[in-house]
ROMARBA-814102 format. One record per residue (C-alpha): residue in one letter; x, y, z. Coordinates in steps of 0.02 Angstrom, whole numbers, plus 50000, padded with zeros to 5 digits. Layout:
BEGIN
AXYZ/...
! end
This chain:
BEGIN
X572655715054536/X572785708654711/X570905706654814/X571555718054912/X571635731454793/X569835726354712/X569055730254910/X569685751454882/X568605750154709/X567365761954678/X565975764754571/X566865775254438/X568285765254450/X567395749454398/X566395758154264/X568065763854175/X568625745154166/X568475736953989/X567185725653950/X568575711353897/X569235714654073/X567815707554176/X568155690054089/X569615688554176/X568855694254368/X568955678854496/X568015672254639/X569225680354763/X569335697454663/X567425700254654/X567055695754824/X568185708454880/X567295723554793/X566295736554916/X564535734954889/X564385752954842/X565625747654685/X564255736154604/X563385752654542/X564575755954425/X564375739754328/X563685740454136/X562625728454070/X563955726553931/X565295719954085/X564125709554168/X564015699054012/X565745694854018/X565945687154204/X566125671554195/X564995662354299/X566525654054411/X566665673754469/X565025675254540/X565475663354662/X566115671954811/X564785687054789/X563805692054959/X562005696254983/X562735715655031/X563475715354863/X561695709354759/X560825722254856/X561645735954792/X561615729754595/X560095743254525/X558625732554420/X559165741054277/X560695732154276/X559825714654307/X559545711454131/X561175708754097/X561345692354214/X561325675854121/X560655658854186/X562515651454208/X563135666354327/X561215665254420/X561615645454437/X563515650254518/X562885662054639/X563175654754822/X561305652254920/X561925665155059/X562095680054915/X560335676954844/X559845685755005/X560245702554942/X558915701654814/X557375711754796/X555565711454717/X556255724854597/X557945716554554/X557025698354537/X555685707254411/X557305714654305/X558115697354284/X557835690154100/X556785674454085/X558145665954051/X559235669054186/X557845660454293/X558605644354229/X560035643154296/X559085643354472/X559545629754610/X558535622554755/X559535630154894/X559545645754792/X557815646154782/X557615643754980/X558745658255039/X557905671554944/X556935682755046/X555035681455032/X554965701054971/X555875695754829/X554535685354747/X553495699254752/X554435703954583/X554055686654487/X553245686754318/X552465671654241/X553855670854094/X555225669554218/X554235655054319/X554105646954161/X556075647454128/X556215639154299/X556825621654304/X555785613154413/X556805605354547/X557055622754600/X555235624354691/X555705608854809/X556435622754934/X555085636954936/X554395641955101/X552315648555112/X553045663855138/X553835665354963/X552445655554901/X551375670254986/X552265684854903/X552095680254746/X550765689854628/X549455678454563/X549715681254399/X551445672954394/X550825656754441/X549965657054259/X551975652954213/X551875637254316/X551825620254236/X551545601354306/X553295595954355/X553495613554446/X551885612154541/X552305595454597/X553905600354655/X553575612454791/X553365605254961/X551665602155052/X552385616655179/X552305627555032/X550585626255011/X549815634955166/X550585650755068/X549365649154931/X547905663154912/X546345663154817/X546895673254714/X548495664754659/X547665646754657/X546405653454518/X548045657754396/X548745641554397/X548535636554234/X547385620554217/X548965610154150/X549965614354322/X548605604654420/X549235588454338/X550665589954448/X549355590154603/X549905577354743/X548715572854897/X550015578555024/X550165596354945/X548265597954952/X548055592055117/X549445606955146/X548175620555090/X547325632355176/X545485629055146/X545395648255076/X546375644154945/X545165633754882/X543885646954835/X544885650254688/X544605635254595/X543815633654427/X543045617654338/X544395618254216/X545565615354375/X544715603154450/X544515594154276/X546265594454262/X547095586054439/X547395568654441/X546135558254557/X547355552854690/X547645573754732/X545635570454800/X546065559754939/X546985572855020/X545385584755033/X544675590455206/X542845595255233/X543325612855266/X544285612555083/X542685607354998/X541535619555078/X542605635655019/X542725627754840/X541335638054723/X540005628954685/X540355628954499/X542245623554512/X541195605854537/X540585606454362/X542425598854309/X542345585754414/X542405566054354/X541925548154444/X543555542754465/X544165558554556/X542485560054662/X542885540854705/X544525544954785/X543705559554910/X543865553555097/X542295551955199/X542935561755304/X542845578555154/X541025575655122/X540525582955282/X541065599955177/X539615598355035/X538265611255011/X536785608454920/X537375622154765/X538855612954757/X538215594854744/X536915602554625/X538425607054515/X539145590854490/X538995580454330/X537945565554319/X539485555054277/X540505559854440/X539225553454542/X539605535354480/X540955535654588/X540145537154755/X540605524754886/X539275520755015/X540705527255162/X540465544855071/X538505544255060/X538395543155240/X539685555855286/X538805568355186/X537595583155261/X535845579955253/X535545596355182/X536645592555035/X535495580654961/X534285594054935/X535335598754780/X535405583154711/X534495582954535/X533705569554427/X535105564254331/X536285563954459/X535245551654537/X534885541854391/X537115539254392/X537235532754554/X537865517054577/X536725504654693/X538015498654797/X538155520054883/X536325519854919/X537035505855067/X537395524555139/X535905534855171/X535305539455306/X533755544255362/X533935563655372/X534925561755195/X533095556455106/X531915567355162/X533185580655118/X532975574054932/X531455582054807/X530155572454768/X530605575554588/X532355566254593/X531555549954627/X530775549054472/X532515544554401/X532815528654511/X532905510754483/X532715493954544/X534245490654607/X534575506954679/X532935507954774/X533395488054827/X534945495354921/X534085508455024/X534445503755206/X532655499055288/X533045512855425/X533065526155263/X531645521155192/X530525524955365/X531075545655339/X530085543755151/X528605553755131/X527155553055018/X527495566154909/X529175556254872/X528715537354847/X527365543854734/X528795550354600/X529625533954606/X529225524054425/X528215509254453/X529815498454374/X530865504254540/X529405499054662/X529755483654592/X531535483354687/X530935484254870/X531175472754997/X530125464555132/X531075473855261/X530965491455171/X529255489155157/X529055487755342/X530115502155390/X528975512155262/X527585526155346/X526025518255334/X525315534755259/X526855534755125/X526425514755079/X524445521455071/X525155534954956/X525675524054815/X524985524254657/X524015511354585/X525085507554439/X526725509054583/X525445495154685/X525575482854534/X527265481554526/X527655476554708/X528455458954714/X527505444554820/X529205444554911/X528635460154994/X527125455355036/X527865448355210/X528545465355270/X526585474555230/X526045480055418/X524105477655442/X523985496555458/X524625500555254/X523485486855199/X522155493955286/X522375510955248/X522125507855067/X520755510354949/X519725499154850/X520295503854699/X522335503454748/X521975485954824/X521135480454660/X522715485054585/X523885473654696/X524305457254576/X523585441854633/X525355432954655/X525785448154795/X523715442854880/X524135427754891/X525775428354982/X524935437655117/X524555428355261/X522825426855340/X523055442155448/X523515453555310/X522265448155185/X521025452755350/X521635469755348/X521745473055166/X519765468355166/X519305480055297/
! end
């Protein structure tokens, strides 16, 4: 039969035609039928077009296939379908296609389908996607799609779709990515994101994503994240967070992160961080830090801190703390700090310290100052203190001081 006569085809007409016959329909023949003539396909014909047939097909002509006819599609005639018909396709169609038809999706396929039609995805057809096939999705297919067929998605999928996809992504979908997909995370897509996206993460999530995906963060991404989605985080992926993204922390959710993530904090991300945050911090978070962040803090960042957190410090990270921190320390605090991390200060720290936070010390703290600090004692500590806390000062730290303070530690 001529095109020609396959364009005055009806609906009837085609359903009367043999099974065996629709094996032999080409390009030219099927893009001549009427789009009302698609109605009368059966499932049983379907299966026998070859995939070269499905070729010429036009977005009018998808449009009017019914979803109960869907099923019949296989991935070879999906993969032969020109870009320009895919937009005849619709969230009830897409939802009828078998899982396996889904592989036999293309890139520029992928692109021309109308957002609507993701509306219809399920997570077993987005697993049966090959992945290459995300690398042309807009944010408003990414948008229509229900959140539970992201829970479908794996790694090499996720990392295929383009950082322009991302602003598409909701809460609500983010939170049914499976933990596995996040391994596919690149620092350009999450950049992409809208920060309310990020309220849908969960610790198992965050766990997942490889560190470099952190250094794409903004400080308005951080903030939305849910204070326990921190709980999965690790030192190496807290190490690769920009400055520039701690601005973002509360205090709930840098009470939520593990000890062992905190070993990756840079003195650049101490200092970008709100003071208020510190307020969260906790004992054994403290006790991970590495020396070399306390460079970092800031004034406002340690009297934010509990008294109770310094109990966990040490030499070396008290040693770090810039002078111009150590002047914002109050009584309350320097008196939780073990006698064995008194033994860390400097000269200089010493100087910058309140007079009445110096007098506050404890006499056991008193004993373990080093005569190198003597030097930075003002006259004011020494003479604030008491008999008994002087008494307690070694005589290798009396001696270092010079006539002036031993004056004023008398008085």
């Amino acid at each position: 039969m001529a095109p020609g006569q396959f364009a005055q085809m009806n609906a009837q007409q085609m359903a009367n035609f043999k099974p065996e016959a629709f094996a032999n329909f080409k390009p030219d023949q099927m893009g001549a039928l009427p789009p009302e003539a698609m109605a009368g396909f059966k499932p049983n014909q379907i299966g026998e077009l070859k995939p070269s047939a499905m070729g010429a097909m036009t977005p009018e002509q998808m449009a009017a296939f019914k979803p109960t006819q869907m099923g019949a599609f296989n991935a070879q005639q999906m993969g032969a379908l020109p870009p320009d018909a895919m937009k005849g396709f619709n969230a009830q169609q897409m939802g009828a296609l078998p899982p396996n038809a889904f592989a036999g999706f293309k890139p520029d396929q992928m692109g021309a389908l109308p957002p609507g039609a993701f509306a219809g995805f399920k997570p077993t057809q987005v697993d049966a996607m090959p992945p290459a096939a995300f690398g042309s999705m807009s944010a408003e297919q990414v948008g229509a799609m229900p959140p539970g067929a992201f829970r479908g998605m794996d790694p090499q999928q996720f990392g295929k779709l383009p950082p322009t996809a991302m602003a598409g992504f909701s809460p609500q979908q983010f939170g049914q990515l499976p933990p596995d997909a996040m391994k596919g995370f690149r620092a350009d897509q999450v950049g992409a994101m809208p920060p309310a996206a990020f309220a849908g993460f969960k610790p198992t999530q965050v766990d997942a994503m490889p560190p470099a995906a952190f250094s794409g963060m903004s400080p308005e991404q951080v903030g939305a994240m849910p204070p326990g989605a921190f709980r999965g985080m690790d030192s190496k992926q807290f190490g690769q967070m920009p400055p520039g993204a701690m601005a973002g922390f509360s205090p709930q959710q840098f009470g939520q992160m593990p000890p062992d993530a905190m070993k990756g904090m840079k003195a650049a991300q101490m200092g970008a961080m709100p003071p208020e945050a510190f307020a969260g911090m906790k004992a054994a978070q403290m006790d991970a830090m590495p020396p070399g962040a306390m460079n970092g803090m800031t004034p406002e960042q340690l009297a934010s801190i509990l008294p109770a957190t310094f109990k966990a410090m040490d030499p070396k990270q008290v040693g770090a703390l810039p002078p111009a921190a150590m002047g914002a320390m109050e009584p309350g605090q320097v008196g939780q700090l073990p006698p064995a991390a008194i033994g860390g200060l400097k000269a200089a720290q010493v100087e910058a310290m309140p007079t009445e936070t110096f007098d506050a010390m404890k006499k056991t703290q008193l004993g373990a100052l080093k005569p190198a600090t003597a030097p930075g004692c003002t006259d004011e500590q020494l003479a604030g203190l008491t008999p008994d806390q002087a008494k307690a000062l070694t005589p290798a730290f009396t001696k270092a001081l010079d006539a002036g303070q031993k004056q004023a530690l008398a008085t």
